[in-house]
N, C-alpha and C positions, 0 to 999 in steps of 0.2 A: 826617314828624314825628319828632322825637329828644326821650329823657324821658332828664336827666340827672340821676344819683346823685349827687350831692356827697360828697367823704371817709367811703366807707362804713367803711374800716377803723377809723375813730377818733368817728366820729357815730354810733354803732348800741347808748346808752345804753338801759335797759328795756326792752329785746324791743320797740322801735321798727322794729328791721330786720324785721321782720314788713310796715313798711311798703313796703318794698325788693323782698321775695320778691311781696307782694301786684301789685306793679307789674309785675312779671316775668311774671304768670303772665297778664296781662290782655295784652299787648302783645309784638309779635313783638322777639323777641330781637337782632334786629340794629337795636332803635331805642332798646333801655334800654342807657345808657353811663354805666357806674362810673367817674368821676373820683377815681384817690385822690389824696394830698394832696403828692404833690411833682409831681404833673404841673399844666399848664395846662389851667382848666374850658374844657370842648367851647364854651361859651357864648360864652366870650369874642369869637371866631371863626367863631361857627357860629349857625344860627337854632334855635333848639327852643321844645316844645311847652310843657313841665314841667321845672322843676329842683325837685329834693327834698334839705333837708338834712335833718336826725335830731339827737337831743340830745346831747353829750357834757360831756365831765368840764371841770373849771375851769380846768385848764391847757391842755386844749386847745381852746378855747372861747377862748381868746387869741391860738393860733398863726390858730385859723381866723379870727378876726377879723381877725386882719394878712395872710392869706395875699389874702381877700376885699379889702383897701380901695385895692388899686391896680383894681381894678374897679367901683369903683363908680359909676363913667358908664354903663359897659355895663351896668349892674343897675336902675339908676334907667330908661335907653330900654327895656331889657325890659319892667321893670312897666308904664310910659305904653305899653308896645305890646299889652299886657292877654296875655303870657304870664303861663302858672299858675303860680305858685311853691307850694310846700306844707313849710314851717320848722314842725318839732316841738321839744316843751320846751324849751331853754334856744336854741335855732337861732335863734328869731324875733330874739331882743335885738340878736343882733348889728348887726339892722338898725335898731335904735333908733338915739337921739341919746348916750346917756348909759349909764352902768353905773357903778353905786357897789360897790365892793366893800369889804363890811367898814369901813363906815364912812372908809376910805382915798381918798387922791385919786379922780376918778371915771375912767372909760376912756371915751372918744373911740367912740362906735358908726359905722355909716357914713351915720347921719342920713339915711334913707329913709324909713323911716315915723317917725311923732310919737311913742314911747315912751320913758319914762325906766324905769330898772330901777335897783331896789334888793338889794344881792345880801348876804347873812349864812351863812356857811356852817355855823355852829352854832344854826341855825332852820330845821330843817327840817319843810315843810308839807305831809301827804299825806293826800286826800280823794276820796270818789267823786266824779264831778260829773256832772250831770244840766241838759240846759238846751235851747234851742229856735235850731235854724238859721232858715234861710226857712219851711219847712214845719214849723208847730207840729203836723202832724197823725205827723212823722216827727222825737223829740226828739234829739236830741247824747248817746250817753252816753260815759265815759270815767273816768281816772285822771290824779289828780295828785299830783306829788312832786316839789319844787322848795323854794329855796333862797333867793326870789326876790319880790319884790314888784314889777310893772309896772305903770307910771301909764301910761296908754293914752289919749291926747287924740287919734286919729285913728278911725273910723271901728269898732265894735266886731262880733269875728265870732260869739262867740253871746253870749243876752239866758243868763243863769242861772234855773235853777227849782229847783235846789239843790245847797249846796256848803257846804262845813263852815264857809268864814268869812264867811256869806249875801253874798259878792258880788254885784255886779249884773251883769257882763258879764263876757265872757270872750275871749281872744286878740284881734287886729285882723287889717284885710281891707282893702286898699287896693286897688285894680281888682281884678284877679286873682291878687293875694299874700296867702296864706292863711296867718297865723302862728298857731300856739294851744300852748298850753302841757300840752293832754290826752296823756295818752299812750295806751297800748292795746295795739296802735295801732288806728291811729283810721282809719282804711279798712276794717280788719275789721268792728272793733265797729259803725262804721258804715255800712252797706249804700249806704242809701239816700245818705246825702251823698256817699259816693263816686260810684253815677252821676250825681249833679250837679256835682261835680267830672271826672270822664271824658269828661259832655257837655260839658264846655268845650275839651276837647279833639277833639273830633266822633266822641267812643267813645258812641254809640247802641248798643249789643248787649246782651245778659245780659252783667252782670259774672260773672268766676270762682266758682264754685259761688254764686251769687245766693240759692236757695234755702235754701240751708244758712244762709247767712248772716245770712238776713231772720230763716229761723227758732231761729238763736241771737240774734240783737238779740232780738227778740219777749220772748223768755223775760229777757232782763236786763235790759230795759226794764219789766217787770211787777215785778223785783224790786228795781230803784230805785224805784220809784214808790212801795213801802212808805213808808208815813208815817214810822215809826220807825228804818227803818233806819239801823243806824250808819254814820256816814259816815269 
């Protein structure tokens, strides 16, 4: 099984590459494969378990959208074959239908999932967010900062339980393509979803320091739950 990095040199917005090292350290080194961005993704030609993008900046969030759309056959049979994808912050859109920027014509996404995106780059949104995966007994926490408003008519990956502009849901989940716009990242902060992510991969083990982990969620998950807290 091979877990592909998508353009780490230019996707590694917010200490998101945190999600990169976190994958490294769980999986044997000759199966995590950095794709940067002038080469051809492993995917295209090759079977894998995971591909991971990460967020980047507006101008390159365009190359990568163009560099992604002569594949998008091969991405649409991936997802029907219930390979994991894992798209952070602004990653997922690409796979929308639509991006409005700036009130200007809209961009062409690779219409894989059902999202439309609204993009303002002088509005920008940043809030704790607090909210429930599968297991409401093990909540979602995270950070958002985005530029971005997605209407999300496909399938939603968490319910919210608090966010500074009381949404209802948050990111989408189409089989096994997990798009979310938390950042963190979001395997650390989250223990627990990550081994439900890894068991999709058939990593049943202690994830990398497991412990450590549960017992910083533990503690930042008590102090989200503050009623008052500022978000």
């Amino acid at each position: 099984m091979k877990i592909e990095i998508l353009f780490p040199e230019i996707c590694d917005l917010y200490g998101d590459s945190g999600n990169v090292l976190y994958l490294e350290k769980n999986f044997p080194k000759d199966t995590v494969i950095k794709t940067s961005f002038l080469e051809t993704p492993y995917f295209v030609n090759n079977n894998v378990g995971l591909i991971y993008l990460g967020p980047m900046n507006e101008n390159n969030f365009i190359k990568v959208l163009n560099k992604l759309k002569p594949y998008k056959k091969r991405i649409k049979e991936l997802i029907s074959q219930n390979v994991v994808f894992l798209f952070t912050g602004n990653a997922c859109e690409i796979m929308g239908k639509t991006i409005q920027i700036d009130n200007n014509d809209n961009l062409k996404g690779l219409n894989l999932i059902n999202v439309e995106t609204i993009f303002n780059k002088d509005n920008r949104y940043n809030s704790l967010f607090l909210g429930n995966f599968l297991d409401e007994d093990h909540p979602i926490v995270g950070y958002k900062s985005q530029n971005d408003i997605l209407i999300v008519n496909d399938t939603p990956l968490f319910k919210v339980t608090k966010e500074k502009n009381n949404a209802q849901f948050e990111g989408v989940r189409k089989n096994n393509f997990f798009g979310t716009n938390l950042l963190g990242p979001i395997l650390i902060l989250n223990p627990y979803f990550t081994k439900y992510l890894f068991s999709l991969l058939g990593f049943n083990e202690p994830i990398y320091l497991e412990e450590e982990l549960i017992s910083a969620y533990n503690r930042r998950l008590k102090e989200y739950q503050i009623e008052n807290i500022k978000l």
